[in-house]
C-alpha positions in Angstrom: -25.0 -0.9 -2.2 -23.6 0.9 -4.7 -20.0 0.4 -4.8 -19.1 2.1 -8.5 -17.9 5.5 -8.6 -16.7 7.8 -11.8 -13.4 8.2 -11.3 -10.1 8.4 -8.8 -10.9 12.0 -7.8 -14.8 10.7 -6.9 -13.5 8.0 -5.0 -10.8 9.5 -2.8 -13.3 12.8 -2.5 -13.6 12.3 1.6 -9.7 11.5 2.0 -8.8 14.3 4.3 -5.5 16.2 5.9 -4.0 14.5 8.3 -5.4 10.3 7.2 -3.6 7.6 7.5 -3.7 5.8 3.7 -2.2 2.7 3.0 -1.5 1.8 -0.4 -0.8 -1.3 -2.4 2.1 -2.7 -5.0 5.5 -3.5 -4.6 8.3 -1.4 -6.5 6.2 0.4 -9.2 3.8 -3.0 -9.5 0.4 -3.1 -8.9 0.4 1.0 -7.5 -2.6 2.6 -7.6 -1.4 5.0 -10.4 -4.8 6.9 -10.8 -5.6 7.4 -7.2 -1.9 8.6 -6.1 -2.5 11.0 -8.8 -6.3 12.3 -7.5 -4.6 12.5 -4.0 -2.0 15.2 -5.6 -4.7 17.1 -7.0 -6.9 17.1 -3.9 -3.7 18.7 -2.3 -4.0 16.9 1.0 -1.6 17.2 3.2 0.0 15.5 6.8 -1.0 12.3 5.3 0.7 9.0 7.2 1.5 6.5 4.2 1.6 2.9 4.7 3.7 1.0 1.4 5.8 -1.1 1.3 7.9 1.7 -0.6 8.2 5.3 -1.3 7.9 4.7 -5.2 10.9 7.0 -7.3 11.3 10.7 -7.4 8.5 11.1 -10.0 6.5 8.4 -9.6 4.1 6.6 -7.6 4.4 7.7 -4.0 6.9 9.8 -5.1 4.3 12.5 -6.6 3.4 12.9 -2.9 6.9 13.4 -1.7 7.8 15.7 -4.2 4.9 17.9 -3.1 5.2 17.6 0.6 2.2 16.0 1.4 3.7 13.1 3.6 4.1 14.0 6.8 5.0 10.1 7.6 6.3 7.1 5.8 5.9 3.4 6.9 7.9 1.2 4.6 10.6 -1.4 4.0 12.2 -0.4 0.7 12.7 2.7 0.1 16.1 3.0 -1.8 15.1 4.2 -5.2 13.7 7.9 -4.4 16.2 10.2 -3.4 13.8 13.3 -2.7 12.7 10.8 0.5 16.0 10.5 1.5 16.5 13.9 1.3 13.6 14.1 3.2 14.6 11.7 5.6 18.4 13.1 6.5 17.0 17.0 6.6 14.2 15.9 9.4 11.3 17.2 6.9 9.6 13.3 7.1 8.9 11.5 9.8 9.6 7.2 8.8 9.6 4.6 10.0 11.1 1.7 8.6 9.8 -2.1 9.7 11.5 -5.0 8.2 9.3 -6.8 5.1 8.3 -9.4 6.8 6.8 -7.8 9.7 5.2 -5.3 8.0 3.3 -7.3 5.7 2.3 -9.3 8.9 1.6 -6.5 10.7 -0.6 -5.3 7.8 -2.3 -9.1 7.8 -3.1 -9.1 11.3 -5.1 -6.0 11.0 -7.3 -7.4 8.3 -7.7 -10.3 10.3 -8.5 -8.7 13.9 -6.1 -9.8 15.5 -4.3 -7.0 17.5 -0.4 -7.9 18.0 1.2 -10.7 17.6 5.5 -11.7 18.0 8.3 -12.0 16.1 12.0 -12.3 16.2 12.3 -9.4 13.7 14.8 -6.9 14.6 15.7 -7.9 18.3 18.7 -6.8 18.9 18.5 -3.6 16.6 16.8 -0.1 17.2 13.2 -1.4 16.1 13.4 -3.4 19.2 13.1 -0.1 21.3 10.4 0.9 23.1 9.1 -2.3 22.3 8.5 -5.6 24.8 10.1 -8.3 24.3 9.5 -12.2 25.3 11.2 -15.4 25.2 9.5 -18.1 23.0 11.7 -21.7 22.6 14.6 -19.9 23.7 14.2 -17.5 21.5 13.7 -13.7 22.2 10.6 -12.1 20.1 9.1 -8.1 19.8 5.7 -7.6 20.3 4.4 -6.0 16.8 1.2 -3.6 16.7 -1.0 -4.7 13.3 -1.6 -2.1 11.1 -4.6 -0.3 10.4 -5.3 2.6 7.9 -8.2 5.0 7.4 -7.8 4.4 3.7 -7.1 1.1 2.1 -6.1 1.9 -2.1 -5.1 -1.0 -4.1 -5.2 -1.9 -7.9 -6.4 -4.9 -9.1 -6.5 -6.5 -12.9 -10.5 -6.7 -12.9 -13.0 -6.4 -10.5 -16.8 -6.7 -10.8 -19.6 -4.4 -9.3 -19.7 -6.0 -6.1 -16.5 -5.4 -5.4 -14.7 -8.7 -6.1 -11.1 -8.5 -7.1 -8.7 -10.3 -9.4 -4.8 -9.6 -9.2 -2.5 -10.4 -12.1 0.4 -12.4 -11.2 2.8 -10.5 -8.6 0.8 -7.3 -8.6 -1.1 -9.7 -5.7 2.0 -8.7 -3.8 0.8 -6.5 -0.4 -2.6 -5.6 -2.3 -4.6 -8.4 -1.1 -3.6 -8.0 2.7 -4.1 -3.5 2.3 -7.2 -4.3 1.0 -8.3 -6.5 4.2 -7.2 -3.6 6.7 -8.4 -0.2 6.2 -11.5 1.2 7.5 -12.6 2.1 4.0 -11.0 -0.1 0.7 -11.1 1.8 -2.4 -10.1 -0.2 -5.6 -8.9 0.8 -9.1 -9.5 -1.5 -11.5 -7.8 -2.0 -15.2 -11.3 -3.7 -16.4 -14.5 -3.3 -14.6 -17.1 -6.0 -15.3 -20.5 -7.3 -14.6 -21.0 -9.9 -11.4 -20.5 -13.3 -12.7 -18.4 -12.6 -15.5 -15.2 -13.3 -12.4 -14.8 -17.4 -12.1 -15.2 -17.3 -8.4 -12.5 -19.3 -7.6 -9.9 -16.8 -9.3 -11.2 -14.0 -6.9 -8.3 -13.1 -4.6 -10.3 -10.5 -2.3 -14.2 -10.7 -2.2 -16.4 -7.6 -2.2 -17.4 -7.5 1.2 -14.1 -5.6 1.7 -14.3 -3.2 -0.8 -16.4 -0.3 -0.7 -15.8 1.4 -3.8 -13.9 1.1 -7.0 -13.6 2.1 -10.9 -12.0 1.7 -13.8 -8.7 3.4 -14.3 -7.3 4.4 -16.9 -3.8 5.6 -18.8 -1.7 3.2 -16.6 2.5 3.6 -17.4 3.2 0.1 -15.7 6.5 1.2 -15.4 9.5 -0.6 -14.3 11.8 0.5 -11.5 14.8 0.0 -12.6 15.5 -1.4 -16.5 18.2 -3.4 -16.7 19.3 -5.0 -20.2 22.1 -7.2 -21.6 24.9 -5.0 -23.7 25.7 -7.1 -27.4 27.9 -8.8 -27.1 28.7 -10.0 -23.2 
């Protein structure tokens, strides 16, 4: 199977209105900068995002906040973009907000088929509504729904033909659990190289669960929030 496409626009072609897409990095690390960027272009729209946050106002996930192409958010941080809280307080986005912890399990679960599973998350707090609830060791848990996604994106170091993906140091972050759950992975890749060129036991997510990928290019890498020690203090 032929898993190599051209480019981001090639690879998110069949991404339409109203998918659910869930996307890998943490902050601004490890986003899948080239494919957020296709996504904008392609002009879809009502799309259900699954991050673990909404990127900043002109960045990242923010692109596709700024051009109202989010119907819904599912995330845990989201305190850097203030066009989503905008978003958010006018009733214009939909969100809903899980606790860290539970979403990445949530997200972990659905890559491993497992369907719910229970946590002591949130009891006690408006998550826990609608939701039921059981006593483990004297301890009350929620029942949690894993996560699945039309579309898995995720960006990885290097990745070889076949699929198989390296992450460089904390870009591993949610990308190797996203990549497990959607019904179709995509994968942007900083260097694409030839099977057997990866020392197999460096591979973080093997290519059965990617479907396609390429090389990306013109990556920012930028940092969230630059903070830097004044002279002298």
């Amino acid at each position: 199977m032929q898993k190599v496409v051209a480019n981001a626009d090639e690879a998110i072609a069949d991404i339409q209105d109203n998918a659910t897409i869930m996307l890998g990095g943490f902050g601004l690390c490890g986003i899948p900068e080239n494919c957020i960027a296709a996504l904008v272009r392609k002009g879809v729209k009502n799309l259900t995002c699954i991050s673990n946050n909404a990127g900043v106002d002109d960045f990242g996930l923010g692109l596709l906040l700024k051009t109202r192409q989010v119907k819904k958010m599912m995330s845990s941080y989201v305190g850097e973009n203030a066009e989503f809280e905008r978003q958010l307080l006018t009733g214009e986005l939909e969100v809903d907000l899980i606790p860290q912890g539970t979403l990445a399990t949530r997200i972990q679960m659905a890559g491993m088929g497992i369907p719910a599973f229970y946590t002591p998350a949130g009891y006690g707090t408006e998550i826990a509504e609608g939701k039921e609830v059981r006593e483990f060791n004297n301890k009350m848990h929620l029942m949690e729904h894993a996560l699945y996604a039309d579309f898995s994106i995720v960006k990885a170091w290097k990745g070889d033909r076949y699929g198989n993906l390296v992450f460089r140091k904390t870009t591993r972050n949610f990308s190797t659990s996203i990549a497990k759950a959607g019904t179709v992975t995509i994968a942007e890749v900083e260097h694409l190289v030839e099977p057997g060129e990866l020392d197999p036991d460096h591979i973080h997510v093997a290519g059965i669960y990617v479907h396609r990928l390429f090389q990306g290019t013109n990556y920012e890498k930028r940092i969230e929030r630059k903070t830097v020690k004044i002279e002298g203090k």
